[in-house]
Structure formats: structure tokens, C-alpha cells
N, C-alpha and C positions, 0 to 999 in steps of 0.2 A: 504493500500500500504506500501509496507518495503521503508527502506530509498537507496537502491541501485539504481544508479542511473539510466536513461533511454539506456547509450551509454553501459551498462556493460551486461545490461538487452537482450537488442537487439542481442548482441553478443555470448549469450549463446546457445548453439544449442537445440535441442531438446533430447528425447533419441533417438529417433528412428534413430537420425543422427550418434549418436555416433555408433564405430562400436561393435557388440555384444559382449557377452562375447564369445560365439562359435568359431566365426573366430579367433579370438584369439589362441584358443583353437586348434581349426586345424590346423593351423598354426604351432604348436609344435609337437613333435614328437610321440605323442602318443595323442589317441581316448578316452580310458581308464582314469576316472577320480577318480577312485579308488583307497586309500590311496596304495601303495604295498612298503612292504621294499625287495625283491627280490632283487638279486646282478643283475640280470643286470636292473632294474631299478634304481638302485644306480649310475649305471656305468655315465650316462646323468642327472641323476635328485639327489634329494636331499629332505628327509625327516626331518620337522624341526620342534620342538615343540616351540607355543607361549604360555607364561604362564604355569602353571593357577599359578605362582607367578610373579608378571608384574604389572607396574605402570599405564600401558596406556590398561589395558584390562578390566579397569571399577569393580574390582573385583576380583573374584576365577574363571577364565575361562580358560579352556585350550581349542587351538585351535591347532589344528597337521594338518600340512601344507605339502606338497607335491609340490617343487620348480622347473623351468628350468628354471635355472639361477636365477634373480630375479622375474621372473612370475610365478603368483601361479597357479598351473595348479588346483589344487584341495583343499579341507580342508574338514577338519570334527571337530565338534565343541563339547567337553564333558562338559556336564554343572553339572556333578555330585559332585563338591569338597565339598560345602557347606551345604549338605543337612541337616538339621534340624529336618525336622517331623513335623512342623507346622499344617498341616492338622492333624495327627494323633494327636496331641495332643488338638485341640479342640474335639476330641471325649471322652477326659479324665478331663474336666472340666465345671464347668456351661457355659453359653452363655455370661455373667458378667466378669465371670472371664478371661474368652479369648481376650477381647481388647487390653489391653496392650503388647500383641503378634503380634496384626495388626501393629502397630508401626513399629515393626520389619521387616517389610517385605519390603517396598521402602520405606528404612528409610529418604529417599529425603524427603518424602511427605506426612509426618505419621498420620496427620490428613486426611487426606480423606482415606487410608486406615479403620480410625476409624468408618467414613460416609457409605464408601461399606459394610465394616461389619455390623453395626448397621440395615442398612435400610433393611439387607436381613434377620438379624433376628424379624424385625417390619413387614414384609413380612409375614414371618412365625405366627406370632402371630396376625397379622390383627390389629396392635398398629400405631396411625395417630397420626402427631405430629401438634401441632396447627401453625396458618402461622407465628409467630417468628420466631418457631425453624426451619422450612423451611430454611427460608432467612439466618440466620444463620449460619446454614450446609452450604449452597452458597456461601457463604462471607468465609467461612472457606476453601472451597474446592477453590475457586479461586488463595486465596493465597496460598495456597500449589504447585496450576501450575506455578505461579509465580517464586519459590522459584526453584521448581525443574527443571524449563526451564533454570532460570539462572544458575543453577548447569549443565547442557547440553550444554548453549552455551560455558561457562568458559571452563569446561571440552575441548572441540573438541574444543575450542582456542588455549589451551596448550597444545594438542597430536600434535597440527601441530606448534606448536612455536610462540604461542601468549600468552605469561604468564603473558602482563600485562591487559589483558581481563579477566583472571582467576581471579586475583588480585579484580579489579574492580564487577566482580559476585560477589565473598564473602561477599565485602561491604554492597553489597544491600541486599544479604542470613542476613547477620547480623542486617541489620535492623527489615524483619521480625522474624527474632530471637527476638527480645524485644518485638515486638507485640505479639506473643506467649505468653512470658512468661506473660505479662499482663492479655490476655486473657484467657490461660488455666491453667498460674501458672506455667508451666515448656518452655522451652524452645526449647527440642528437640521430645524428645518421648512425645508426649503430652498423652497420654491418657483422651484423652478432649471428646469425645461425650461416651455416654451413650443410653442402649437401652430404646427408647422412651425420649429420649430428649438430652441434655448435662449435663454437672458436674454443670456449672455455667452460668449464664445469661450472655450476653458482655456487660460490662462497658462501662461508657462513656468515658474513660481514654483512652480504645480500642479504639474506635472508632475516636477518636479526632486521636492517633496515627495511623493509617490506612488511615486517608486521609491525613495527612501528607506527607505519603510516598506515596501515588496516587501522592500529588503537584508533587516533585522530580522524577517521574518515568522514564517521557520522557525526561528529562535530562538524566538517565543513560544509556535510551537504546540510545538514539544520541551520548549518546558518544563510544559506541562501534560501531555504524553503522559508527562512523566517525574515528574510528581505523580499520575495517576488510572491508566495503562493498566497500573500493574503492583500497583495498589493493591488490595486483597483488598477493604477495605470497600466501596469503590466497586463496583469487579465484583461482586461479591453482593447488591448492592443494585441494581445493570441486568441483569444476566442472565439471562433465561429468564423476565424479570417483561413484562407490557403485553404478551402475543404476539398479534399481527395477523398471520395468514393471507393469501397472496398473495390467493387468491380471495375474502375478506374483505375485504380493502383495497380490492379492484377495486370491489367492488360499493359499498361506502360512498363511492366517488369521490373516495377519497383521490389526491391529487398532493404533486410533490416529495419530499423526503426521507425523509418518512415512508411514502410508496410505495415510494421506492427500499431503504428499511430493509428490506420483505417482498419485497425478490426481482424486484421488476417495474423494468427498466430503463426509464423513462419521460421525458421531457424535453424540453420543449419546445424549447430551445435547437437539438437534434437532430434532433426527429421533425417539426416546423414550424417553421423557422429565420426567423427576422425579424431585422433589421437586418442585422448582419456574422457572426454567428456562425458562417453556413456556410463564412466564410473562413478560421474559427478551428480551431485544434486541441485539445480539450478531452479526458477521459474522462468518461462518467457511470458516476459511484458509484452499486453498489449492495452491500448487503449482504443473504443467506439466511439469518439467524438470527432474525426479522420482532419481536424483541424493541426492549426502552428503549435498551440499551449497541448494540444495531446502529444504530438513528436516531440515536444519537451518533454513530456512526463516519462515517456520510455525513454529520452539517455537519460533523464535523472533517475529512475527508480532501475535502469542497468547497471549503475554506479554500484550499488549495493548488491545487488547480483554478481558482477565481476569479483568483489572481494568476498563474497560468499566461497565462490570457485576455489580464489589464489588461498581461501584459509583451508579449506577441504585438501590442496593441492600440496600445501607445503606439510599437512601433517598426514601423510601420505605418500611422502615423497621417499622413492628406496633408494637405496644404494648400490653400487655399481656403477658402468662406464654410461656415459653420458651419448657417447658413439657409436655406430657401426665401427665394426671393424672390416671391413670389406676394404681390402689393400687396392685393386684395381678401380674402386669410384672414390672411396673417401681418403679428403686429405688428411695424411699423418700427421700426429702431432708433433711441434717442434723439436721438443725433445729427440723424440725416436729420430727425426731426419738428423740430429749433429752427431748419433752414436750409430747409424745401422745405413750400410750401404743401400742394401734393399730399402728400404724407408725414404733413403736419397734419390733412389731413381725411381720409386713410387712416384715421390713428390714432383722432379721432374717433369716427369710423364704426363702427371695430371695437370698441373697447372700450364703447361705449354700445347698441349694436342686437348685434352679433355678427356671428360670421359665419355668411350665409347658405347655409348645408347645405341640397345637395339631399333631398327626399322620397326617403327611404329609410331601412334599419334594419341596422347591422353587428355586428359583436364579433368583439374583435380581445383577444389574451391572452398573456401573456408567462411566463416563466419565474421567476417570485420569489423569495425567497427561502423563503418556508412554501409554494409549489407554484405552481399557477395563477392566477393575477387575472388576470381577464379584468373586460370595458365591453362590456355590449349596448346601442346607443343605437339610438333610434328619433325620427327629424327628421321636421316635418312643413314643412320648409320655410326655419323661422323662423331666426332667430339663437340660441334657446333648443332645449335636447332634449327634445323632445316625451315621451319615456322613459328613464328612466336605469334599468340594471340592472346591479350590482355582482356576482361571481362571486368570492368570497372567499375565499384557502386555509383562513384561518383558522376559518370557519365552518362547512365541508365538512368539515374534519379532526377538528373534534371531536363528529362526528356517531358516531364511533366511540369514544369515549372509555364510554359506558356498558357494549359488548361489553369491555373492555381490564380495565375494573375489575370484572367478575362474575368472581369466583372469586380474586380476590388480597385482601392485606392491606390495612388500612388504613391501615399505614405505606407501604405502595407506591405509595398514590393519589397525592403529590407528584412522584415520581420518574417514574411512565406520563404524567398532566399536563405536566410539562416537557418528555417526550421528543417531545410531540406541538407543541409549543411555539407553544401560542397566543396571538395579541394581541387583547384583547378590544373593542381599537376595534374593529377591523375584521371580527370575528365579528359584533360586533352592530352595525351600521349606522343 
């Protein structure tokens, strides 16, 4: 249960009460939702570009708006500014070499980035990691949701004029910042997991600091539930705004939170379990109000589900090697490479040619923090992937962003944007 209270709860309506975006729609002087700069569409409306350089648009997004007056009769959303090449360029390097590029992509949460990658080239290869490094990955991927939820609540605190909510995220971002850097050694772009295992085992030093910030957690999210969920501006500025339709949502392919905000219980952790999850005890959050202030309430009330997980995980956590030891795909540890020949030209091997992946084509996809990332790779053999294909939350979830802004204000477009909470590396690749 979130901490809003029972009189706030009661009083919210559903979607189906609010009224559609359609009537809205008709309501204005044109049927026609199509961007048009025509002079006599000018003569009544008003064509207006947001971004794609913009504080409050999460990023490189340009969204070109089509106005009567202040309601948006239409948008269309270009997600082009940032593109990269990321896909292409996993096809011009080992499978080794390509991690520290996942980083890159929702640089919110770059360790599970590192998890999705990895597991779908251990997919390809038929490489099992023993149950450490399971739990591990787990313990790692949770605090990454953590990290990036708070980066989503702060964010849509401060599009709508809560900046000392913003303020308060950072802090607790910063704490796991130092657990990071303990754990992987760096701080932001970790480049921490490795194919068939990680870089390094977790420390006890980790671990002691991880449940530290478990103690402290429900102090911070009480205290943002006790700055926003009884706050009037706030709630009227989420409420009943951005409504997405369960059958909406399905079709546009939305995943994760912003799925779960319309009603649809979905989860990969649950409905296609990978690594240990199936030995976890979780719930998945959903909320039926398919509005901004419901897509809040699931990464806030996931917050406490996450460290539900990493507490379950760490006192459960066995002992053993944290790796495959599979000499022909995983890299050796340093050690073994300055004492054992073979270990030397292991290492060699792999990091220069790759490892050789049989001819075939997998995807393998996790539960993220913005929904599904999933890797479709396709090997023709080599040490390199013959195809890299990225399945991005971020990029699917804002395929609905121009249904969400027909028929609202243009002070609302900040606050549906944050709720859908996009990273615009990882939309545009």
C-alpha cells in the first residue's frame, strides 16, 4: 500500500470517468489530428515546437504540437536527435568489448543494462552462472530500480514545482553512488558484470553498506509521501491528467510501470522468471487509475518492493564462485592470467577474436526499470554478432506519448513526459 491517504484515494475517479480525450477533441474545431501548417489552419490554431532542447523533456526530444489555444489538439513526437549507432556498433566489436556501451544507454541504471546484455549473450552461448552470481545480478539489478525510480519520482516532482523532492532523490541517488563504487569500483558507468559472471565478487564492505541504506529507506520515501501525497498542488496537477487505457497501453507495447499504472499486472520478474527471482517473494504493483499520479505510485510503492528483494537476497546469499568457469567464453581472473600460461592465452584469445558463439539467433529480456530490455542477437559463428537488436522501454513507451497529450494542456505536457519517464539515450540508439 502507498502512503496516500484513504480520503485522497477515495476521491480519485477512475479513467473511464474522466472525460476522453475524443470529446475533447470534438469539441474543437477540427476532426483532423494531423500536424498541418496550412494558413488557414494557422488562422485558429497554432503550430509549436517543444524541444528537443528543453529542460523538462527528459532529454533530446522534440515534440511538434498542434494548439487551440492552450489544448493540444494533436502532437507528433521525433525521437531522432540523439542517434548513436549502438546496435551497429556491437556488430563491429567482440561481445567483451560491447559492455561498457550498455552503460550508455539508460544511463539511470547502467548496471542492469550490463545484466540484459550479458544474460542474452550467456543465452547464446549456453554459459550458467553458479547461484552467487545469480543473487548477485539480483541484488544489483534491484538497486539500479531503486536508483532510477528515484531519478523519476524527483524528476516529475520538479516539472511540476516540487524541487525540494528533486533535492531529496539525489541524496539517496548518492548514496547508492558509494555502494557502486565499492562494489564495482566506479561509481556511475559501472561496467561491473561480465559474460559468465562479474568483474569482482561483493565485498563484505558492500554488503554491510546496502543494508545500511535498506535501514534508512522508509524514512526517505515517508518523507516524500509526507511532502506530495497529501499535497493538493501536486495531486491536481497528476490526477486524471496522461490517461492511458488498459487496452491502449497493450497495444502500444507499453511495459513496466507505466503498464502497470493502467491496470495490466505484467512482469517479467513473475511471468518469465530469470535468474532467482522465482525464489523471491515480491508483489507486483499495479495501479487502475491509468493516469501520471498512478505511474507514480508504482515506482514509488516498487521502491519498497526492490529492497524487499535485495533483503531476501542478501540473507540468502551462498557461497562459492561468483563465475562460470568455462575457460573458452569467460574471462579469467587476473590473478590466474599473471600465474598460468593457459589462463594467458585464455585471456588473449578472448579479448582479441571473442568468443566463438555458435550459429544461431536468441533474445533474452529482463525486467528494468522503464519495463522490458530485451538483446536479439544473431551469430554467424564468429567472435563478433552478426546482428544486434536493442528492445528498448524507453523507446516503446513513448510511442504513446502523442495519444496522452491530444486533449490536455500544455502545462500538463511536463508532468505526462515525466510520468512516462524517458531516457533519451536509450530511446534513440
Amino acid at each position: 500500500m502507498s502512503l496516500i491517504d484513504d480520503e485522497l484515494t477515495l476521491e480519485r475517479p477512475s479513467y473511464q470517468e474522466v472525460a476522453p480525450r475524443q470529446k475533447i477533441l470534438d469539441a474543437l474545431m477540427s476532426k483532423d489530428t494531423t500536424v498541418s501548417m496550412d494558413e488557414d489552419a494557422l488562422e485558429h490554431e497554432m503550430v509549436l515546437n517543444l524541444g528537443p532542447q528543453h529542460p523538462a523533456t527528459h532529454g533530446v526530444l522534440r515534440v511538434l504540437l498542434r494548439l487551440d489555444g492552450e489544448t493540444i489538439i494533436s502532437a507528433e513526437c521525433e525521437l531522432g536527435y540523439l542517434h548513436r549507432g549502438y546496435e551497429k556498433l556491437a556488430e563491429n566489436m567482440t561481445y567483451h568489448e560491447y559492455i561498457p556501451h550498455t552503460d550508455r544507454l539508460d544511463y539511470i541504471s547502467p548496471i542492469a543494462n550490463n545484466v540484459a546484455y550479458c544474460m542474452a549473450v550467456e543465452k547464446l552461448l549456453k554459459l550458467e552462472l553458479p547461484p552467487r552470481g545469480n543473487y548477485i545480478r539480483v541484488i544489483c539489478c534491484e538497486l539500479a530500480r531503486i536508483s532510477s525510480h528515484f531519478m523519476a519520482l524527483g524528476a516529475l516532482a520538479m516539472d511540476v514545482g516540487a524541487l525540494t523532492v528533486f533535492v531529496w532523490t539525489m541524496r539517496e541517488r548518492e548514496k547508492l553512488y558509494d555502494i557502486f563504487d565499492v562494489l564495482t569500483g566506479v561509481r556511475f558507468t559501472v561496467s561491473y558484470m561480465r559474460i559468465g559472471g562479474m568483474a569482482q565478487d561483493i565485498a563484505d564492505d558492500s554488503i554491510t553498506m546496502i543494508r545500511a541504506f535498506l535501514e534508512g529507506l522508509d524514512e526517505a520515501v515517508n518523507e516524500i509521501a509526507a511532502m506530495l501525497h497529501k499535497n493538493r498542488i501536486f495531486i491536481e496537477r497528476t490526477s486524471g491528467i496522461g490517461i492511458m487505457a488498459p487496452e491502449e497501453a497493450l497495444e502500444l507495447g507499453w511495459t513496466g510501470p507505466n503498464l502497470r499504472g493502467s491496470g495490466i499486472a505484467a512482469d517479467l520478474r513473475r511471468d518469465n522468471p530469470y535468474l532467482v527471482y522465482n525464489e523471491l517473494d515480491f508483489d507486483v504493483i499495479t495501479r487502475t487509475e491509468c493516469d501520471v499520479l498512478a505511474r507514480y505510485l508504482c515506482r514509488f510503492d516498487e521502491i519498497r518492493q526492490s529492497a524487499k528483494i535485495i533483503r531476501q537476497c542478501l540473507d540468502k546469499l551462498p557461497k562459492g564462485d561468483y563465475s562460470s568457469r568455462d575457460a573458452k567464453s569467460v574471462i579469467p581472473k587476473k590473478g590466474e592470467i599473471y600465474s598460468s600460461m593457459e589462463e594467458l592465452i585464455n585471456d588473449f584469445m578472448l579479448v582479441n577474436f571473442g568468443q566463438s558463439a555458435p550459429v544461431g539467433e536468441v533474445y533474452h529480456a529482463i525486467e528494468a526499470a522503464k519495463g522490458e530490455l530485451g538483446w536479439y542477437l544473431v551469430s554467424n559463428g564468429s567472435g563478433f554478432p552478426w546482428r544486434s537488436k536493442i528492445r528498448s522501454p524507453s523507446f516503446v513507451n513513448l510511442q504513446g506519448l502523442s495519444r496522452l497529450l491530444e486533449g490536455c494542456m500544455i502545462s500538463d505536457i511536463v508532468a505526462i513526459i515525466g510520468s512516462i519517464d524517458p531516457i533519451m539515450g536509450e530511446a534513440d540508439k
